[in-house]
C-alpha positions as CSV (number, residue, x, y, z in Angstrom):
1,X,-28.3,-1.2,-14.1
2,X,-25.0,-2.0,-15.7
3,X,-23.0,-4.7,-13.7
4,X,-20.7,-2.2,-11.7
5,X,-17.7,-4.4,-13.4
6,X,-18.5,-2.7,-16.6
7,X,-17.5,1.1,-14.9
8,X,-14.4,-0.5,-12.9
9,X,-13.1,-1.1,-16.1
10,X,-13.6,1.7,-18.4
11,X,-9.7,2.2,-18.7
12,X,-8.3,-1.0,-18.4
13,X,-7.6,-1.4,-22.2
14,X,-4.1,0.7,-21.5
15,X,-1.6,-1.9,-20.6
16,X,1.2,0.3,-20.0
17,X,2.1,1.1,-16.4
18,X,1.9,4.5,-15.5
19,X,5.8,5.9,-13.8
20,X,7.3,5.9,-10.5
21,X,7.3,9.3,-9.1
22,X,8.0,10.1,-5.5
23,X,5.4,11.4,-3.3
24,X,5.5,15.2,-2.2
25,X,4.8,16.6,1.2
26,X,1.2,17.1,0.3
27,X,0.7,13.7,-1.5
28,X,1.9,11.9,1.4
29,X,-1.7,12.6,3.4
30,X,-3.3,10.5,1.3
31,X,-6.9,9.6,2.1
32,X,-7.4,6.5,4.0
33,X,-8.1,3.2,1.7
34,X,-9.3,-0.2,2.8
35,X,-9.8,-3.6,0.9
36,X,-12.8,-3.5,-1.3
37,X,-13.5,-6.2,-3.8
38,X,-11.7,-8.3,-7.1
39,X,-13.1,-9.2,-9.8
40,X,-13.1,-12.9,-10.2
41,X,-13.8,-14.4,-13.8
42,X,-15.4,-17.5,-14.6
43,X,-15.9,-19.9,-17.7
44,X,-19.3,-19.3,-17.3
45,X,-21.5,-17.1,-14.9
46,X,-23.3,-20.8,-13.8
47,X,-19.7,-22.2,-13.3
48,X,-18.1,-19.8,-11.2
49,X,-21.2,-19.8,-9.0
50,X,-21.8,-22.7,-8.3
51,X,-17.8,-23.3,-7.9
52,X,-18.7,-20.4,-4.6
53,X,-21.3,-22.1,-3.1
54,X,-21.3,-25.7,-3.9
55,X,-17.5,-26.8,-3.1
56,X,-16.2,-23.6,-1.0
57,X,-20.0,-23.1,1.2
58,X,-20.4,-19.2,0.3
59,X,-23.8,-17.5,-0.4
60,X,-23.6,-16.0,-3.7
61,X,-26.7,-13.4,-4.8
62,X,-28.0,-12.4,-8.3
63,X,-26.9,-9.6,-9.8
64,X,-27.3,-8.2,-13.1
65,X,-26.8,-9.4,-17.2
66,X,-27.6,-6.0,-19.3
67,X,-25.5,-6.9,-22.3
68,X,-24.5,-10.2,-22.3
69,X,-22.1,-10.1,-19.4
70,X,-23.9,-11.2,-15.7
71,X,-22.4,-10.4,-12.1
72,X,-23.0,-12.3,-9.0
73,X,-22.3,-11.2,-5.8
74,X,-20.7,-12.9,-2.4
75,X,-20.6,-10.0,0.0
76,X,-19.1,-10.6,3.8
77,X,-20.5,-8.2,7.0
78,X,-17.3,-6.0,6.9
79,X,-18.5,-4.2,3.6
80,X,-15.8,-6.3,1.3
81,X,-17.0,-8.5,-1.4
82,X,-15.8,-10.6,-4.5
83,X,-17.8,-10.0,-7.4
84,X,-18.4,-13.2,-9.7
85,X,-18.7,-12.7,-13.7
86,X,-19.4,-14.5,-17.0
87,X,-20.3,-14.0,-19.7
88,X,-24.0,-15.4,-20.8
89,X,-24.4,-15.1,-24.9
90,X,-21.7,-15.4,-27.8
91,X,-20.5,-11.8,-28.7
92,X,-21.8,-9.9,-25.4
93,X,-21.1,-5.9,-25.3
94,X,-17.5,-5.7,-23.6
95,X,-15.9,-2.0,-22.5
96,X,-12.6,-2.0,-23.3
97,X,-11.3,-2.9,-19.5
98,X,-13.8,-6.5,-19.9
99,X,-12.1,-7.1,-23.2
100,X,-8.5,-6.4,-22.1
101,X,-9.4,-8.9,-19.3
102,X,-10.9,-12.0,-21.5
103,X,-7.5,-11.2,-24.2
104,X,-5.9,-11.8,-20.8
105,X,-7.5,-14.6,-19.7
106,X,-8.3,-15.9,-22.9
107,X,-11.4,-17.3,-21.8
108,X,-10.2,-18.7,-19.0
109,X,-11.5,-18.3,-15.3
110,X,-9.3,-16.0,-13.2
111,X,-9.1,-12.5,-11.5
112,X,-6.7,-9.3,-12.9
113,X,-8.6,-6.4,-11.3
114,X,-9.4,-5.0,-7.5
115,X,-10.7,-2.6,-5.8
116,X,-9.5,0.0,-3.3
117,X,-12.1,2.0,-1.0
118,X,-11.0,5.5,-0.6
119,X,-12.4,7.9,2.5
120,X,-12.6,10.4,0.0
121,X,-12.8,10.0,-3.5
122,X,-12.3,13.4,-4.9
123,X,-9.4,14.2,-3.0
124,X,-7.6,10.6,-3.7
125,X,-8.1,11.7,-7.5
126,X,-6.3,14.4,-7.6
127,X,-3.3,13.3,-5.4
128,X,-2.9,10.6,-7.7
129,X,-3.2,12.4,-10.2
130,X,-0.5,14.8,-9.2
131,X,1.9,11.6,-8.6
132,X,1.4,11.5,-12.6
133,X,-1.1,8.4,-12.6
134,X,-3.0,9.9,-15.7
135,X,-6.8,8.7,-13.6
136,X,-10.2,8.4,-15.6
137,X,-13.0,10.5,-14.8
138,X,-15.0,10.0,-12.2
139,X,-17.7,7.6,-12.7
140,X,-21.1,7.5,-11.1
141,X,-22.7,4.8,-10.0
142,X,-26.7,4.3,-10.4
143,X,-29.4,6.6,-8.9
144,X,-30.8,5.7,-5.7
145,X,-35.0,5.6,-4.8
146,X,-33.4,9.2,-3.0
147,X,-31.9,10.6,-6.0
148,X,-28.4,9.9,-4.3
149,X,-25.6,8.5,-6.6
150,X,-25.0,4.7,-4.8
151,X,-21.3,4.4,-5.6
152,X,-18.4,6.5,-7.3
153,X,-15.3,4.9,-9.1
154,X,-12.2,5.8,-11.1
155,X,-9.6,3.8,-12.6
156,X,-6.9,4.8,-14.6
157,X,-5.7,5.1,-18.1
158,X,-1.9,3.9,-17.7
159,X,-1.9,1.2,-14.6
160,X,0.2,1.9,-11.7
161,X,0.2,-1.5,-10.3
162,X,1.1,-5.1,-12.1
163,X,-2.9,-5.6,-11.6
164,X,-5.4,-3.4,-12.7
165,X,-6.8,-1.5,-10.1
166,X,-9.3,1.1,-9.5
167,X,-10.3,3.4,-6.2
168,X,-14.3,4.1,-4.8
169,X,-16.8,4.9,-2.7
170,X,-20.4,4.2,-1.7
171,X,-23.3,6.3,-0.2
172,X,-23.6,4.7,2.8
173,X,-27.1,3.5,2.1
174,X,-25.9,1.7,-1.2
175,X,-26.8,-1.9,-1.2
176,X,-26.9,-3.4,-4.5
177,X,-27.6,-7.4,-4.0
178,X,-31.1,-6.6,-2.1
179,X,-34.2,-5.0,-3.4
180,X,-35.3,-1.1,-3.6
181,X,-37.2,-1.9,-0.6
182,X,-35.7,-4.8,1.6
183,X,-37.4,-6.4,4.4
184,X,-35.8,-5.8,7.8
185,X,-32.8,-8.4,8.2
186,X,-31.9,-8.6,4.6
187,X,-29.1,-6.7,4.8
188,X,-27.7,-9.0,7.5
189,X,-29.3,-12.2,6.1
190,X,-27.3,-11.9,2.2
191,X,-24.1,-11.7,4.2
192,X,-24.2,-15.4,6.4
193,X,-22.4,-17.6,4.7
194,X,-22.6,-21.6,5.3
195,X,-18.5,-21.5,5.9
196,X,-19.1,-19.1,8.0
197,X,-17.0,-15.7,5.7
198,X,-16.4,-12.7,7.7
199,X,-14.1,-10.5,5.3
200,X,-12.4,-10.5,2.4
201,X,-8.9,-9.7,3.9
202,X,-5.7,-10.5,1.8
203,X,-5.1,-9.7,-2.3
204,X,-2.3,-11.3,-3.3
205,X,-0.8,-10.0,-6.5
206,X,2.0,-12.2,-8.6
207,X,4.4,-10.1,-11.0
208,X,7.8,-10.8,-11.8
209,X,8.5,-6.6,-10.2
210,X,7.1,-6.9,-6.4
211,X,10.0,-3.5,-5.8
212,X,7.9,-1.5,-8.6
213,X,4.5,-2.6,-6.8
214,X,5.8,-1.5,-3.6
215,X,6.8,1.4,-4.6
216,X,3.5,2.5,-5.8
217,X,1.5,1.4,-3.3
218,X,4.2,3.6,-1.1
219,X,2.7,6.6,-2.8
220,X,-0.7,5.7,-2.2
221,X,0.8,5.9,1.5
222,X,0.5,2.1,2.1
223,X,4.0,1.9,3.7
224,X,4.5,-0.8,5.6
225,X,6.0,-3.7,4.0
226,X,7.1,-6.7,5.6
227,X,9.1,-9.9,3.9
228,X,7.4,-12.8,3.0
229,X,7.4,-16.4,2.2
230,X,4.6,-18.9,0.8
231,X,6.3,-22.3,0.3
232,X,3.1,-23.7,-1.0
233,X,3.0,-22.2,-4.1
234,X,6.9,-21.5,-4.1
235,X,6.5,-17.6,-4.0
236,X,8.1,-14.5,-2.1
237,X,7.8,-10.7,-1.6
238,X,6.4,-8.2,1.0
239,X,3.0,-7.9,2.9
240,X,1.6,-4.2,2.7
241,X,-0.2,-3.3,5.2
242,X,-4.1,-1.9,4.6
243,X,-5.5,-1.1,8.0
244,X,-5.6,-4.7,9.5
245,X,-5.7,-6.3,6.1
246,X,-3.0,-6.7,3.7
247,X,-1.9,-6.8,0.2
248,X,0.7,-9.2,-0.6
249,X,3.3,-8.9,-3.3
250,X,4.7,-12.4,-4.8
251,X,7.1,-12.9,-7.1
252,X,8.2,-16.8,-8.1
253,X,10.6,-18.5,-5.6
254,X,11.9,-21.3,-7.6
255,X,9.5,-23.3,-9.7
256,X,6.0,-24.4,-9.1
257,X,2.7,-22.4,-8.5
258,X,3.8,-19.4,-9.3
259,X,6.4,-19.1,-11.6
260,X,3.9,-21.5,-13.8
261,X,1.2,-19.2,-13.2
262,X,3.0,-16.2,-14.2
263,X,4.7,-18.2,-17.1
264,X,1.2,-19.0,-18.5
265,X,-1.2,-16.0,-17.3
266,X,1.2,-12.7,-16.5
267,X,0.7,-10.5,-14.1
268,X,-2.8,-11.5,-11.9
269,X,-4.4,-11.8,-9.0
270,X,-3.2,-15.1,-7.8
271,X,-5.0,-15.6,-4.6
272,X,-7.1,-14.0,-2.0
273,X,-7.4,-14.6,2.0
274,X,-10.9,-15.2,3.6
275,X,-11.7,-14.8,7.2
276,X,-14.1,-17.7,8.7
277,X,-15.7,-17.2,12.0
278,X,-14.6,-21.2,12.0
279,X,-12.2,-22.6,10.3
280,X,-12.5,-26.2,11.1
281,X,-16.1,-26.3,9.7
282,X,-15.4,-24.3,6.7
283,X,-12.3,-27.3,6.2
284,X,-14.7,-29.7,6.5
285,X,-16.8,-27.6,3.7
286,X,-14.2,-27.6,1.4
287,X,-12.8,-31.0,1.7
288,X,-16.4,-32.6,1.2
289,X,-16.7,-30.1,-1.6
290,X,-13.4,-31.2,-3.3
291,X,-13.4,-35.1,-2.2
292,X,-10.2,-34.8,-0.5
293,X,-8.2,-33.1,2.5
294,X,-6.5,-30.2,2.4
295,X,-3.7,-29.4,5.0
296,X,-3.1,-26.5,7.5
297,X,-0.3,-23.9,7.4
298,X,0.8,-20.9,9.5
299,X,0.3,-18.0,7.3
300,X,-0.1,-14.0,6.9
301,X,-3.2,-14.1,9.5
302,X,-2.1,-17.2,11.6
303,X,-3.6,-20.6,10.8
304,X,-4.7,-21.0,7.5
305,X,-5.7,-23.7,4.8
306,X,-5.5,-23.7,0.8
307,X,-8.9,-24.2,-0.8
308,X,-7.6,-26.3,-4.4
309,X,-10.0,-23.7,-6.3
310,X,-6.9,-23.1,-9.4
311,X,-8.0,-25.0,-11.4
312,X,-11.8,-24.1,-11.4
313,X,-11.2,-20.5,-10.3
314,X,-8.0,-19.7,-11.7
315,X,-6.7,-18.7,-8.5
316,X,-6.4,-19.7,-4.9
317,X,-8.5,-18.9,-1.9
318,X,-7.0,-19.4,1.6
319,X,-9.4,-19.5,4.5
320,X,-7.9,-18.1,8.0
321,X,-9.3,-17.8,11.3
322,X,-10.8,-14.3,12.1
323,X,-10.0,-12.6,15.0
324,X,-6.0,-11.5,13.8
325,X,-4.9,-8.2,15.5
326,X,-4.9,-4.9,14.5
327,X,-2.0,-5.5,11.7
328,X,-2.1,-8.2,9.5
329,X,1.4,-7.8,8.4
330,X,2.8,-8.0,12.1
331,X,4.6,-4.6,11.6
């Protein structure tokens, strides 16, 4: 089985963005979408992993290397993941999305592609697709032991966001980090995580045109969009609501962080938020994984620390305690 990277990215190679068009009546009932997973590069496969579990206290599981290119998996117990890759062997067999990525990243770790789950897969296809998004086939995923398809994905060939992103589903018995026949408990068991990860909750996406991101995720029918301020990496824009997670826009507020991150990298994935069932213990985590303190903030999801993962990672991870309300944006 092909690492499911290598289908999320069939038509990344396009780097032009596909045009604003407003929504029509019919578009606006979009299917219902929630936060699925980002793709986060490493230097290595080894690197990145151990990066996960060693400094940051998360329970990363195998995956696959068909072709040169392996995937790793840390999976939370809402269904969201982040899915870890590397490549293993000089000259591995890229699709075009995996190459536009490394040209991107220039063999440097970071992340420039997420996921969006879609209530209905098929019918999100073709309302994008009358917006004018010019989407990719529909992919299937792997045959289950039951003949079922596991997951189904599309991206697009023109991208409509400053990242690159693609929409899917899963069968509901699709549960690609345990065995064809796992023992009772596994499923449970491969999502407990030593600093204690509930969800994967926030993207946060850095582009010098937040408006033009907003926009488009308006026609998706994510709405809601409330201003925004992250001192820490001197950064501003709008947090987009996604049920009672978010997406946050960021565009550089002065120098530091950001503006050198998109000076140097472009558009990407800058950071991500993490809910922790405690967040003093995965501090503590961190900071012995680091060798030194990191502070506390107020942020989108209430209190929150930085994880110093940019340099190894390429981007940030911020840890929040779980338990925010029903809107992450506070719309």
């Amino acid at each position: 089985m092909r690492p499911l990277l290598l289908a999320a990215t069939l038509a990344f190679a396009a780097v032009a963005a596909a045009p604003i068009r407003s929504a029509t009546p019919a578009q606006r009932q979009m299917p219902a979408t929630s936060i699925d997973h980002f793709l986060l590069w490493g230097r290595s496969i080894d690197q990145v992993s151990a990066d996960m579990a060693v400094k940051l206290g998360f329970q990363v599981k195998q995956g696959r290397d068909p072709a040169g290119l392996a995937n790793r998996y840390v999976r939370f117990a809402d269904g969201s993941y982040i899915e870890l890759l590397g490549m293993t062997r000089a000259n591995p067999e890229l699709d075009p999305g995996a190459q536009a990525d490394q040209v991107s990243l220039k063999g440097a770790a970071g992340a420039r592609t997420l996921g969006l789950r879609t209530t209905s897969l098929d019918r999100m296809h073709d309302a994008v697709a009358a917006l004018g998004w010019t989407p990719t086939s529909v992919f299937d995923g792997p045959k289950m032991a039951n003949g079922r398809t596991g997951w189904r994905l599309f991206a697009f060939e023109k991208q409509p966001l400053s990242s690159n992103l693609f929409l899917i589903d899963y069968d509901k018995a699709w549960a690609p980090d345990l065995s064809a026949t796992p023992a009772p408990g596994d499923w449970q068991a491969a999502r407990v995580h030593p600093n204690g990860a509930r969800a994967l909750t926030a993207y946060w996406l850095l582009s010098a045109d937040v408006e033009r991101d907003r926009t488009q995720l308006a026609a998706l029918g994510l709405k809601n969009g409330k201003p925004i301020r992250l001192p820490d990496i001197a950064a501003r824009g709008v947090c987009v609501s996604v049920g009672n997670k978010a997406i946050l826009l960021l565009q550089p507020d002065g120098a530091g962080i950001a503006a050198d991150a998109l000076q140097s990298g472009g558009p990407q994935i800058i950071g991500a938020s993490v809910a922790v069932a405690d967040l003093a213990r995965a501090q503590r985590l961190v900071e012995r994984g680091y060798e030194h303190s990191v502070k506390r903030y107020s942020g989108t999801f209430g209190p929150s620390f930085l994880a110093p993962t940019r340099d190894d990672l390429g981007m940030l991870l911020e840890f929040h305690a779980a338990g925010r309300g029903k809107d992450a944006c506070g719309m």
